[in-house]
N, C-alpha and C positions, 0 to 999 in steps of 0.2 A: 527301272525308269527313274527310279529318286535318286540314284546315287550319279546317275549321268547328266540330271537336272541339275543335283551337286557341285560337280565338275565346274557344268559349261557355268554355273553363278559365278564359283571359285575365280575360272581365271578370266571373266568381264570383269568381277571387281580389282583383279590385279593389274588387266589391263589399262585400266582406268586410272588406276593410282600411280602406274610407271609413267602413263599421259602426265599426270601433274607432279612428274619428281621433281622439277624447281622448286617443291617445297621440302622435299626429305633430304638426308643427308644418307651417305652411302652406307654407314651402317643401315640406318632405317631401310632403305631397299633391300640391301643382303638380309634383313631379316625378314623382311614382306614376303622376297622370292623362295628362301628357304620354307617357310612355312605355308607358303601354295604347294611346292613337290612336296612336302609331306603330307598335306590334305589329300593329294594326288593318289602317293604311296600309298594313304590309309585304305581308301577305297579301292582300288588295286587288290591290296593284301588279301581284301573279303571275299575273293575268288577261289580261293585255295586254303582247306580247313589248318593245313600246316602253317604255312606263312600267314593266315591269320589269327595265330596264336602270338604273335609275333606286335600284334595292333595297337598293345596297351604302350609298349616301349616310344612310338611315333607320338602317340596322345601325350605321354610324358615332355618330349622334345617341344613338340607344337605348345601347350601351356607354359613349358619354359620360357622360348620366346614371344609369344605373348606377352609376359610379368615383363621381359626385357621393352617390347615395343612401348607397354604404359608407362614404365620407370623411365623411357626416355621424352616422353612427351607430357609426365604429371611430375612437374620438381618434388612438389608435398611427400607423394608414394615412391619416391627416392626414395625418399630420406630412411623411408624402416627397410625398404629391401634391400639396401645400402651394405647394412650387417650383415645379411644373411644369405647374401647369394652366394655365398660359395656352398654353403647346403640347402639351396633350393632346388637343383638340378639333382645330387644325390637323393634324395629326398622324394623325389618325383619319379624317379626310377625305381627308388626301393615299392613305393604303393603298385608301377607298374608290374613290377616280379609280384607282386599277392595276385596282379589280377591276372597275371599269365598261366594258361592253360594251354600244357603241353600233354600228348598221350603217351603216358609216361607212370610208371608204380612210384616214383620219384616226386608225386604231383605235392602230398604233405607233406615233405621237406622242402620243396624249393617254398610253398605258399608261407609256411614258417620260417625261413629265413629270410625270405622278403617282409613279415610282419617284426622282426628282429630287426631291422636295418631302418625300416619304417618305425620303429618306435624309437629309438637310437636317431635320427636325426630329425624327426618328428618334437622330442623332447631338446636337443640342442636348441631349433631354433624358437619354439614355444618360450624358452626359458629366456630366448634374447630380447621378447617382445618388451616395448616400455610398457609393463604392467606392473602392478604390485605384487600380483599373487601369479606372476607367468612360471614360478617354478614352482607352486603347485597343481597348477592347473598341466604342466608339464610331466608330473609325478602320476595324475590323473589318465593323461595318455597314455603313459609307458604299462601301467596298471591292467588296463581295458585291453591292448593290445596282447599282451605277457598270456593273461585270461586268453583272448583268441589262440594265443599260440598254442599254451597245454592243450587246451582243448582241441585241438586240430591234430597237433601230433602225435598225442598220445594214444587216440583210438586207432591209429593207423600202426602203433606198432604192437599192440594185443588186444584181443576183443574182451578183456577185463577193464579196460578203459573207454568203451562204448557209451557210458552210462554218461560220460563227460562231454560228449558232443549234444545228449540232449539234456544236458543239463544250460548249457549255455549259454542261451537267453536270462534267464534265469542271472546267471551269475553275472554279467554284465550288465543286466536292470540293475541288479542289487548294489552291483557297484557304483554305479551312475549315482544311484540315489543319496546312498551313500557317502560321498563325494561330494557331491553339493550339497548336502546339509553340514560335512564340515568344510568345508573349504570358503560356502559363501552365506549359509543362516550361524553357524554357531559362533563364528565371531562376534555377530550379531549381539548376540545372548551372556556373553563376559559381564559379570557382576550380578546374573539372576541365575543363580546357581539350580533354584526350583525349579525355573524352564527348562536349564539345560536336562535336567535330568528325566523330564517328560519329555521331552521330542529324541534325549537316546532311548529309552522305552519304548518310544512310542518307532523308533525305528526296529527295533530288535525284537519287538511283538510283529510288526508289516514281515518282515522277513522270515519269521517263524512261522509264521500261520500262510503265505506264499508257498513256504515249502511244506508243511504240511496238505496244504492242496493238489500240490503236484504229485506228492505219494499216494492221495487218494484216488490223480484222476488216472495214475498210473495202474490202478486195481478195477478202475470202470470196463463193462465190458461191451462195445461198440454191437451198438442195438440197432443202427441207420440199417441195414442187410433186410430188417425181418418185413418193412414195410413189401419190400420187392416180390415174397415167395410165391402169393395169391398168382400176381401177374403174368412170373414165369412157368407158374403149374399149368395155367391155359395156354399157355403157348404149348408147352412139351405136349400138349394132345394133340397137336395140330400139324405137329413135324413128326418127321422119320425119328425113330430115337437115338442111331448115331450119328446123324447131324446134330440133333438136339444134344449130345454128350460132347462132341467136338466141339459143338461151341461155349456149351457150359466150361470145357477145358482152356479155349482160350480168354472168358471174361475171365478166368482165376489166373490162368499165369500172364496174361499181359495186363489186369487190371487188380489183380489182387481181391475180386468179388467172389466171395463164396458160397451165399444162397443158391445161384441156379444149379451149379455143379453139385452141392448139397441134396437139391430139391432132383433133380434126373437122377442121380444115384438110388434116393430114395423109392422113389418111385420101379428105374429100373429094376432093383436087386429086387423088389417087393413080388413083382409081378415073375420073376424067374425064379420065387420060391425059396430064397435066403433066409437062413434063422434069422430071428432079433437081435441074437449076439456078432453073429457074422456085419451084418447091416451097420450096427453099432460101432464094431470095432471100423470097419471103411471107412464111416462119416467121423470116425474121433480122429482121423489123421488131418483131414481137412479141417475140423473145429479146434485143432491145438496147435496149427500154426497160425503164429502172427509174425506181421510183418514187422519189421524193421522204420523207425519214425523216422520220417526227416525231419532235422530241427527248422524252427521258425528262421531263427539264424545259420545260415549253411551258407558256403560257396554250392556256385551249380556245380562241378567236380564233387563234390561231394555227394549232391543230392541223385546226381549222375552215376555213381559208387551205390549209394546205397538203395537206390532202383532196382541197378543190375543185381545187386545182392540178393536183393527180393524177388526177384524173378529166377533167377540160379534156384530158392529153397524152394517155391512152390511148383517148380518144374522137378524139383527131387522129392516133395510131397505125391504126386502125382505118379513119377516112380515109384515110392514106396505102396502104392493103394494099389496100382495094376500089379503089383508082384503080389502082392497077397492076393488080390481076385484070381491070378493066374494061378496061387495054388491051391485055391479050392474051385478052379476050376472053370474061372468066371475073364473074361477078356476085357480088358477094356479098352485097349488099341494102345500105341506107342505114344512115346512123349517125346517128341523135337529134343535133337541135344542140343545145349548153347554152343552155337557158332565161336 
């Protein structure tokens, strides 16, 4: 309904404005009409998961002429877009390729060479701005991007570089920070050599003791689980017990939740007469997987990658715990293969 409400605004506004073309000139309507069919197209595209993967490349088109429609109706916002449009439109395509999502193993290189192309003309036209400091502030982009890149590509080509995706935020805060205190405080501070050298202190202590935290919270051990056990122990009386094990199976492999499947194991094996050791070793296969973090900062492709990851290991935890039950002699039913 919204996107057809869309439409019919789209083309009353266009009609309206073709009404009063005695006042535009024939570029200005070639550019008005063009950028109706591509509002058109956009909407369109959302029909079909493939062609609208395709949706970012039209947004890139449609903001170009837009910049074109003000540039030709604001003298002022000429004058700087003047310079730089012959890479505004590059420019606008390369962000489009970061944001394109295609189903494809290919996904971390094309997002990387769009963030390459994107920093790359990003930086040409940063540096043309009338600013003083547009070529570091320029230097600044290319830096933050560079960081997006390794980080993207690297964990896609060995899982020894996993550690970099969630390190990420991280390193991008850092830099940021970084960044503007010398780009736009330390100049500031020329001839008070004292200050300078408490506020780099005072950066190089933020940043160490930052990552120090993150080592720690790296070794915390996610305790949100134990409030639930009580709640689920009453229910599993109340159901059959392989409904009650089925479903504990699916809050773990679709939701990553391990108390109830913990807590029916528990219980089951107890009541069918299982040593402590036997019991023990079942629940340590479920208590020594962990999942897989999504970073704060992630493409959804990514966060989409590393879900399915996580559900692939805990559907092979699950396999691993019914082959041991099955060899001492205990069932625990089958486990869905990934489709």
């Amino acid at each position: 309904m919204r996107k057809i409400i869309g439409v019919v605004l789209a083309t009353v506004l266009t009609i309206l404005t073709l009404a009063g073309s005695g006042m535009y000139s024939f570029k200005g309507l070639y550019l008005l009409l063009t950028m109706y069919v591509l509002y058109i197209a956009y909407e369109v595209m959302d029909f079909h998961e493939i062609v609208s993967a395709f949706r970012p490349f039209v947004v890139a088109f449609s903001v170009y002429l837009a910049i074109e429609v003000v540039a030709m109706n604001v003298p002022e916002f000429a004058v700087y877009v003047a310079p730089i449009e012959p890479l505004i439109l590059p420019f606008l395509l390369s962000v489009a390729l970061v944001k394109f999502e295609f189903p494809t193993r290919y996904q971390p290189a094309i997002t990387t060479v769009g963030l390459i192309l994107t920093a790359y003309f990003g930086y040409r036209i940063i540096s043309m701005l009338p600013l003083k400091i547009s070529g570091e502030i320029g230097a600044v982009f290319v830096v933050l991007l560079a960081l997006l890149s390794v980080t993207t590509l690297l964990p896609s080509l060995h899982e020894r570089f996993e550690f970099l995706r969630n390190v990420r935020s991280f390193l991008i805060t850092t830099a940021i920070v970084v960044s503007v205190y010398y780009v736009l405080i330390r100049p500031t501070l020329v001839g008070r050599p004292g200050l300078i050298n408490l506020f780099d202190w005072i950066i190089v202590l933020g940043v160490a003791i930052k990552a120090g935290s993150m080592l720690r919270s790296g070794m915390v051990v996610d305790e949100s689980e134990i409030v639930k056990l009580h709640e689920y122990r009453v229910s599993v009386r109340r159901e059959e017990i392989v409904e009650a094990i089925e479903r504990a199976k699916r809050e773990f492999v679709d939701r990553g939740i391990k108390s109830p499947l913990i807590v029916v194991l528990v219980q089951t094996l107890t009541s069918a007469g299982l040593s402590f050791d036997d019991i023990a070793r079942v629940v340590s296969y479920i208590i020594a997987h962990e999942d897989a973090k999504v970073p704060k900062l992630s493409f959804p492709w990514e966060r989409r990658m590393i879900e399915k990851k996580n559900r692939k290991m805990r559907k092979k935890v699950l396999e691993e715990v019914r082959r041991y039950l099955e060899g001492i002699g205990v069932g625990l039913g089958g486990v869905q293969k990934e489709m």
